[in-house]
N, C-alpha and C positions, 0 to 999 in steps of 0.2 A: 511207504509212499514213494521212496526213490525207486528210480526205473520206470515208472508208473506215468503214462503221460495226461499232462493236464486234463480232466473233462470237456471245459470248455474248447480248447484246440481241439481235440478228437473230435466233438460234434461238429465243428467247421468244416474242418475236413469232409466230414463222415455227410454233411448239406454239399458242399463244393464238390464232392463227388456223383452226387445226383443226377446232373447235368450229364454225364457220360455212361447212364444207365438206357438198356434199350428199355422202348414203350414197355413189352413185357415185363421185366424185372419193378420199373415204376409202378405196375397196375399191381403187382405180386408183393410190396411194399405198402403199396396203399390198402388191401386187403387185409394186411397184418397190422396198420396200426389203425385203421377203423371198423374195421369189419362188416366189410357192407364193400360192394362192387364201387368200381369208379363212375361217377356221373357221366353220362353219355357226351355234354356238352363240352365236359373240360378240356380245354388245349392243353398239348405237354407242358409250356411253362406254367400254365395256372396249377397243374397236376405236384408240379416240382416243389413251387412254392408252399403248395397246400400239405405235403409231407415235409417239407423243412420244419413249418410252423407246428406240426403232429409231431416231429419229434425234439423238439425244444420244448414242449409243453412236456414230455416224459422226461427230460431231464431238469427241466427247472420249475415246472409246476405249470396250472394253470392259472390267470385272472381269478380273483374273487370275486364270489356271485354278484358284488355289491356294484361292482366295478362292469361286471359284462350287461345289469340292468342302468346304468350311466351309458355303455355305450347304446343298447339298444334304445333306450330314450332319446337320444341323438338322432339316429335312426331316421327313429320315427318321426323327428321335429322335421329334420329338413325332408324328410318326405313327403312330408304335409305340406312343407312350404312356410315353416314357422321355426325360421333358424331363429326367430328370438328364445323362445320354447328351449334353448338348448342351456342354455343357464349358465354357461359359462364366464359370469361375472364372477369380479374379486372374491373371495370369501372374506372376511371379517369378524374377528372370534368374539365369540359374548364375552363380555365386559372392558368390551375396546371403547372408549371417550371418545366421540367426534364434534370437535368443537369448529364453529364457523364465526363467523364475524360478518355480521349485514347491515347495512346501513346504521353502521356504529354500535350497533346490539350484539352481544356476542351471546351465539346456542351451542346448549350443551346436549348432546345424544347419546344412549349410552346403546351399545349393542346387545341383543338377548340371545339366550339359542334361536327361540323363532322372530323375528322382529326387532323394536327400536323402540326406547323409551324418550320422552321429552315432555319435559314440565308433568309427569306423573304420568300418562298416558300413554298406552303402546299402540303402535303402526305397525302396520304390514311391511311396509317401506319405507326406504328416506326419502322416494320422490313425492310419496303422502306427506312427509314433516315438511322439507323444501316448501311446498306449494302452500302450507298451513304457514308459512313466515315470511314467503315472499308474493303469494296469493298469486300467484303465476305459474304455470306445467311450466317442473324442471326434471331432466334427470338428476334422480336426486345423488347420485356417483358421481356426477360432474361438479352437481350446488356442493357438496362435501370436499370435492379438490383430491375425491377416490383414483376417480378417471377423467381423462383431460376432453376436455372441450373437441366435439368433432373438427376438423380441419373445414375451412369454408365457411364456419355455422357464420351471417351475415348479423346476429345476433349479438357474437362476442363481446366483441368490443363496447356494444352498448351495456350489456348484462355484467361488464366487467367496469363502467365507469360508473352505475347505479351501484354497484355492490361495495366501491370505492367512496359514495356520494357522503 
């Protein structure tokens, strides 16, 4: 290994050098690590980037498949126009306790692989158990103390002196 210079520094390089290659040698690059011509559309820097990213995927792997259908679900949510859709809420491991305290009653919920348990029964959600104890639409990440209260909500304070009552 000595004399041997790091992997990672050499692919730095070996990207930072990119940048000073003519259009030809770029297209002659791109040919050899995808095989298939360069898209008519690509600008040189999109072209540059798109072989940086092609050859850090040959030296360090690529995404798992599990991971590339996450992003393409992404994708597609905000393409739709349904960035709720993108699910990037807390995670919460099964058999995580989430205990609350409402109007002096204290709930116990327990978390599953899929869903929430409460008084024997399982939920889709916490905003289904919330709404089943406070008979009001809550997010239920916020009614749980997961996730904080929107900024502004004109709400708060009232749903925070009921919840105190």
């Amino acid at each position: 290994m000595a004399g041997r210079p790091d992997k990672g520094l050499a692919l730095e390089i070996e990207i930072a050098n990119l940048s000073d290659l003519d259009l030809a040698e770029l297209k002659r690059r791109w040919l050899t690590l995808y095989a298939c011509p360069v898209p008519k559309f690509f600008r040189r820097e999109h072209l540059i980037r798109a072989l940086a990213h092609r050859m850090q995927i040959a030296a360090y792997g690529d995404l798992k498949p599990s991971t590339k259908r996450l992003l393409r679900s992404i994708v597609d949510s905000v393409r739709a126009g349904n960035e709720e859709g993108i699910g990037f809420g807390p995670r919460i491991k099964p058999g995580t306790k989430l205990i609350r305290t409402w109007q002096d009653k204290t709930y116990i919920v327990v978390a599953l692989d899929e869903g929430f348990e409460w008084q024997g029964t399982r939920y889709r959600s916490l905003s289904e158990i919330a709404r089943a104890i406070t008979g009001t639409r809550w997010n239920g990440l916020v009614f749980f103390g997961i996730k904080p209260r929107p900024a502004g909500n004109k709400n708060a304070l009232k749903h925070r002196e009921s919840a105190n009552a």
